[in-house]
N, C-alpha and C positions, 0 to 999 in steps of 0.2 A: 543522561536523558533517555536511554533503550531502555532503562528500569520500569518507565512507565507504561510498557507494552506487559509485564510481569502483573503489574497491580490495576488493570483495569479488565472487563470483559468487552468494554468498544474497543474494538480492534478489528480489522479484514484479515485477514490472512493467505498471502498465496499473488499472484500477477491478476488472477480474475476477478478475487472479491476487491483487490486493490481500484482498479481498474472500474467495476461495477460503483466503488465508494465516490471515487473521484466525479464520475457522471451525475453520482446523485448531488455532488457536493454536500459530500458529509466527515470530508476528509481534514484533520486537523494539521497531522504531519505524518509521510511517508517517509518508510526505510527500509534499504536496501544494502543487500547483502555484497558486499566489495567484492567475493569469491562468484556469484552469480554471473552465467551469461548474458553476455552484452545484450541477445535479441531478444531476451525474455525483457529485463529489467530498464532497457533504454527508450522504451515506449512508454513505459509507467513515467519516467523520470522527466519525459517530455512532456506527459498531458499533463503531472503534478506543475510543471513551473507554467504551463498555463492557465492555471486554478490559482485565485487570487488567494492569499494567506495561506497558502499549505508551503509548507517548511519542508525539506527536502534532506534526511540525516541517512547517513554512509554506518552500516554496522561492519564488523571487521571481517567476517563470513557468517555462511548459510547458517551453518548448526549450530550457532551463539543466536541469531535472529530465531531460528526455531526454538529455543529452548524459553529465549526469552517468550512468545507468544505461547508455551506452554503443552508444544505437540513436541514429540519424538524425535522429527527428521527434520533436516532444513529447509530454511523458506529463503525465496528467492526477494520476497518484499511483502511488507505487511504493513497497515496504518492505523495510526490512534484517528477515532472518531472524534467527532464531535460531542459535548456534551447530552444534548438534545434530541441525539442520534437514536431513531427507533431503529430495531433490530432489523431491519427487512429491507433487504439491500436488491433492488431489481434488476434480473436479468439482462447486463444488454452482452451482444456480441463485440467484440472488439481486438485483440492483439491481433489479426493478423490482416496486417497491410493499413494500407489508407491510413489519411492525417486523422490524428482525432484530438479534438478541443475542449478542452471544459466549458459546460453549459454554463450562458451569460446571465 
């Protein structure tokens, strides 16, 4: 199923565009690198399971997840979009601290 990060261009890449996807809810399913630290990737992994339908897949480390999304170095977590999904993913602030929810 991480093939499908290879063969599309909807994809986040990284804890922030992850993070930025989820808010917009335009997120399909997140994945996370099983090698990645806890405090980067365990805030993503919370606000995903509070995002209705986003699926939540474990890659086996960073530099398998980075290759799959198609950069150089590894990624701590990266998401397949939506189909529908325009490119333009907005700013918000977020990893550090305070609870954060997916918008209802």
């Amino acid at each position: 199923m991480p093939e499908r990060l290879r063969n599309t261009r909807r994809r986040a890449v990284g804890a922030r565009q992850t993070v930025r996807a989820l808010h917009s809810e335009l997120v399909q399913v997140v994945y996370v690198a099983g090698d990645a630290e806890v405090r980067i990737v365990h805030p993503v992994v919370e606000l995903a399971r509070t995002c209705a339908g986003v699926e939540v897949v474990e890659v086996e480390n960073m530099n398998q997840l980075g290759r799959l999304c198609g950069i150089s170095v590894g990624a701590a977590c990266a998401a397949l979009l939506k189909d529908a999904t325009v490119a333009k993913i907005p700013v918000i602030s977020g990893l550090e601290g305070g609870e954060q929810k997916c918008p209802q």
